[in-house]
C-alpha positions in Angstrom: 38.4 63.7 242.4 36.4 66.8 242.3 36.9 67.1 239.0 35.3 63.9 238.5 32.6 64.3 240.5 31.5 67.8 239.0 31.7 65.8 235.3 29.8 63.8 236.7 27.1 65.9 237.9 26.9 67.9 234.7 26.6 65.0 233.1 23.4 63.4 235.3 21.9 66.9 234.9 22.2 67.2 231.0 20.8 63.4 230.7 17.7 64.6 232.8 17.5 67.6 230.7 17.6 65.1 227.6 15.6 63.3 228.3 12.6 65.6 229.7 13.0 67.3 226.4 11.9 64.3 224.7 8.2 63.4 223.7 7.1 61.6 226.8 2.7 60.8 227.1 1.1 58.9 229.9 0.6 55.4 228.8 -3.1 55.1 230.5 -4.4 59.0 229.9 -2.3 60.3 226.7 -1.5 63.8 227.9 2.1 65.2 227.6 3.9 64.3 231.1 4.9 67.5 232.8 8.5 67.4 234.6 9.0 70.5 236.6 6.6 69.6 239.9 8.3 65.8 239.9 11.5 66.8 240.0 10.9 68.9 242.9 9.8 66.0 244.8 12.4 63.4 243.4 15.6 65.4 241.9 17.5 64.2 239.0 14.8 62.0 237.8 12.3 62.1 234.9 9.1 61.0 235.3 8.3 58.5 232.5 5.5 56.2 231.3 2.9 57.8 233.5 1.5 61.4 234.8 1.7 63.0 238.0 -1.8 62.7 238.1 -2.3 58.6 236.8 0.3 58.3 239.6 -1.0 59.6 242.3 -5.0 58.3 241.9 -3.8 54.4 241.1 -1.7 54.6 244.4 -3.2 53.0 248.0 -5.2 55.9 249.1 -5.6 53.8 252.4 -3.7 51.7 254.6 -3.3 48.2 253.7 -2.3 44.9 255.5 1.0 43.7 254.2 -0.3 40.1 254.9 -3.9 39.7 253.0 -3.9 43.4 251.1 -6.7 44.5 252.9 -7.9 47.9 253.5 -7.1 48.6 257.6 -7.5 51.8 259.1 -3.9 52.2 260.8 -0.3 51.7 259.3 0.4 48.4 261.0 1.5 45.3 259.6 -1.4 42.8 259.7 -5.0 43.2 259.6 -6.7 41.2 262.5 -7.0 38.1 260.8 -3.8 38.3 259.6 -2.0 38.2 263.1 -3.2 34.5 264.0 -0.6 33.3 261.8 1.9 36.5 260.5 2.3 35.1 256.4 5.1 36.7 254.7 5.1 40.5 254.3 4.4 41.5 250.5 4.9 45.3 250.0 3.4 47.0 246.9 2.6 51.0 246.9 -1.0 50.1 244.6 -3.7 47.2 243.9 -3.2 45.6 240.4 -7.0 46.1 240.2 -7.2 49.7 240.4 -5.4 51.9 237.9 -1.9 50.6 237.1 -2.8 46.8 236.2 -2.7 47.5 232.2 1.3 49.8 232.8 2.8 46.4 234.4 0.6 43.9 232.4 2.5 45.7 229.3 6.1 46.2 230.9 6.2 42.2 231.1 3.7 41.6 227.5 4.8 44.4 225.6 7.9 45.4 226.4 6.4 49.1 227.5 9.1 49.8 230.5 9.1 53.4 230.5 6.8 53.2 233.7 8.9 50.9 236.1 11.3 53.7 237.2 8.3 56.1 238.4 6.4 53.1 240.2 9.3 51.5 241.6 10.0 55.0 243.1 6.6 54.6 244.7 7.6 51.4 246.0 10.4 52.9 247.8 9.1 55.7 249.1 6.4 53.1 250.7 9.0 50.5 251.8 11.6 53.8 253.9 7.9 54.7 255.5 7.7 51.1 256.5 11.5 51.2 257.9 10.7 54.6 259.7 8.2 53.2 261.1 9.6 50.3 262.7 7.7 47.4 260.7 9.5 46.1 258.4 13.6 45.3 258.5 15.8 46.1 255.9 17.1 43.3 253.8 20.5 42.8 253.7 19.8 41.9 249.6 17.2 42.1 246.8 16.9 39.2 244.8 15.0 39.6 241.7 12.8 36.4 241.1 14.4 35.0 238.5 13.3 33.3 234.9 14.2 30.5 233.3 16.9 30.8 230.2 14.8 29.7 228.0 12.3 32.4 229.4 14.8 35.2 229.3 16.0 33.9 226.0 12.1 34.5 224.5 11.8 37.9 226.2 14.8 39.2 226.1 14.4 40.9 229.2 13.5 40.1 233.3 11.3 43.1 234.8 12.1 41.9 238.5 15.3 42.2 237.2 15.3 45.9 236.1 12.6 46.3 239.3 15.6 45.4 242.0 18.2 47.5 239.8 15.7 50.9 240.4 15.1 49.6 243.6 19.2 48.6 244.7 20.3 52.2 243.4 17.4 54.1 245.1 17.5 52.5 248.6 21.3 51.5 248.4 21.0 47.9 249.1 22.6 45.4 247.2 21.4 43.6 244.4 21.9 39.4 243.9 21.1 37.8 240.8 23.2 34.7 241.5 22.0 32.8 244.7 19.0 31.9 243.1 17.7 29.8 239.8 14.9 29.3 238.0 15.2 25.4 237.1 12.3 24.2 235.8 10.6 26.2 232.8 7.1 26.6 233.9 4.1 27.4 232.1 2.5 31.0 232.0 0.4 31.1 235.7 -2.2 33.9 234.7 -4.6 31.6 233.7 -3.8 28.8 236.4 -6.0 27.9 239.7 -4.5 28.3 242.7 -4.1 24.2 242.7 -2.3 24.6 239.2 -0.4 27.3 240.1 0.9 25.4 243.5 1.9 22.3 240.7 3.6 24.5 238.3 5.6 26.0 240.8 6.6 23.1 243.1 10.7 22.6 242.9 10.6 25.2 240.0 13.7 27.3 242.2 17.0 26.2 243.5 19.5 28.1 245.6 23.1 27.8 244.9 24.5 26.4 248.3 24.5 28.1 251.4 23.7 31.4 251.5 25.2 33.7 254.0 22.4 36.8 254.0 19.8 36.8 257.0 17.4 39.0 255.5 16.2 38.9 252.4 13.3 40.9 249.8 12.3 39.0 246.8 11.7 41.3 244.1 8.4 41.2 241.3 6.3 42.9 238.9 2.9 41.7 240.5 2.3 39.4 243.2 -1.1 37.4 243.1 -2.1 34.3 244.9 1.9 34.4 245.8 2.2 31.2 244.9 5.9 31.8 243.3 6.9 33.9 246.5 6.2 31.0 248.6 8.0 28.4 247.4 11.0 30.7 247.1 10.9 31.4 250.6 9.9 28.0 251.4 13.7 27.5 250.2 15.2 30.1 252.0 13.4 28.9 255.2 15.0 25.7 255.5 18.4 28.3 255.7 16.8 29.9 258.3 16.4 33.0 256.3 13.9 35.7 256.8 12.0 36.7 253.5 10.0 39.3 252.4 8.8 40.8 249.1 8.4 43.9 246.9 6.4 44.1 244.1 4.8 46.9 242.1 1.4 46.1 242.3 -0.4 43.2 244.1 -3.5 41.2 242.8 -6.0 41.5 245.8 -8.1 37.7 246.1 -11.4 38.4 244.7 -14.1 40.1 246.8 -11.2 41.5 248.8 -11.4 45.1 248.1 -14.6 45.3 247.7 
């Protein structure tokens, strides 16, 4: 067993060594990505996709409500406004609209993944501060949000999917890509209304039966009006199942950050 475990430990640190060998250039500045002040912070990882420095100045440098996404000047939960009626909690560690909106337009257009490990780190690091904190609950599951076959089929890929893997292995919490179906195949939403976007989405989801978790986070690359989110957990609701969701980035209304 030791044995097995010292192989494997040579082997995690050689791959790291690989791989931070390799060419590696932030996708939004261009410059070379430097590894050594990364690691420190997050061992056993390579920093890929984006720099240190892209990073850090597309992140929230401010507090934000995890109802509305609005700037608030204490870690809490809800803004004010958002309290009169607690909507579901959508955790993100950065607005869509400032910095990393072109990394996750391309992961899910362009097949450009190389980012998702270093933001969904992020996302983690935000969502244990949440925990520590005392306002938010761990989930008993992530469930990625799924798309539908013939979706998948065109792609090739699902990034909630690879999202909730990063997410499962880094914060140990199990990953379910089973309860829950994509049944209708829906048209793109980015350049839908809210109205439209309610429309496409209505009865788009199925869950398979009864599901026996209590707590659940629904897993994205970018939440927006949360239209999709809603009716997922509209589902889960009528199981009497607590939902909330992770994303890597969340598209603020308009007028809302400014």
């Amino acid at each position: 067993m030791d044995l097995l475990k010292h192989s494997r430990s040579v082997y995690q640190h050689a791959h790291v060594a690989l791989l931070g060998s390799l060419p590696n250039r932030c996708q939004l500045c261009q410059h070379r990505i430097e590894q050594l002040d990364y690691q420190q912070l997050f061992p056993n990882q390579v920093l890929t996709g984006i720099c240190q420095v892209c990073l850090a100045a597309s992140l929230y440098q401010h507090e934000v409500c995890l109802g509305c996404g609005r700037e608030i000047p204490l870690l809490q939960a809800y803004c004010g406004k958002c309290l009169k009626h607690t909507p579901m909690l959508i955790i993100a560690p950065c607005s869509y609209h400032q910095g990393l909106g072109p990394l996750i337009a391309a992961i899910k257009y362009q097949q450009q993944c190389a980012p998702i490990n270093a933001i969904a780190q992020q996302l983690a690091t935000r969502i244990n501060q949440l925990i520590e904190h005392k306002l938010i609950r761990a989930p008993q599951v992530l469930i990625p949000v799924p798309l539908h076959p013939n979706r998948l089929r065109q792609r090739g890929f699902n990034q909630a999917w690879l999202i909730a893997e990063r997410l499962s292995k880094t914060l140990n919490i199990p990953l379910d890509d089973t309860c829950l179906t994509r049944v209708v195949d829906t048209v793109p939403q980015a350049d839908l209304s809210g109205k439209q976007r309610r429309e496409n989405c209505h009865n788009a989801f199925k869950l398979s039966g009864n599901v026996s978790y209590q707590r659940v986070a629904l897993i994205d690359d970018v939440v927006t009006t949360g239209t999709t989110v809603d009716e997922i957990a509209r589902l889960f609701s009528q199981q009497f199942i607590y939902v909330q969701t992770w994303c890597l980035a969340r598209a603020e209304a308009p007028g809302l950050l400014d």
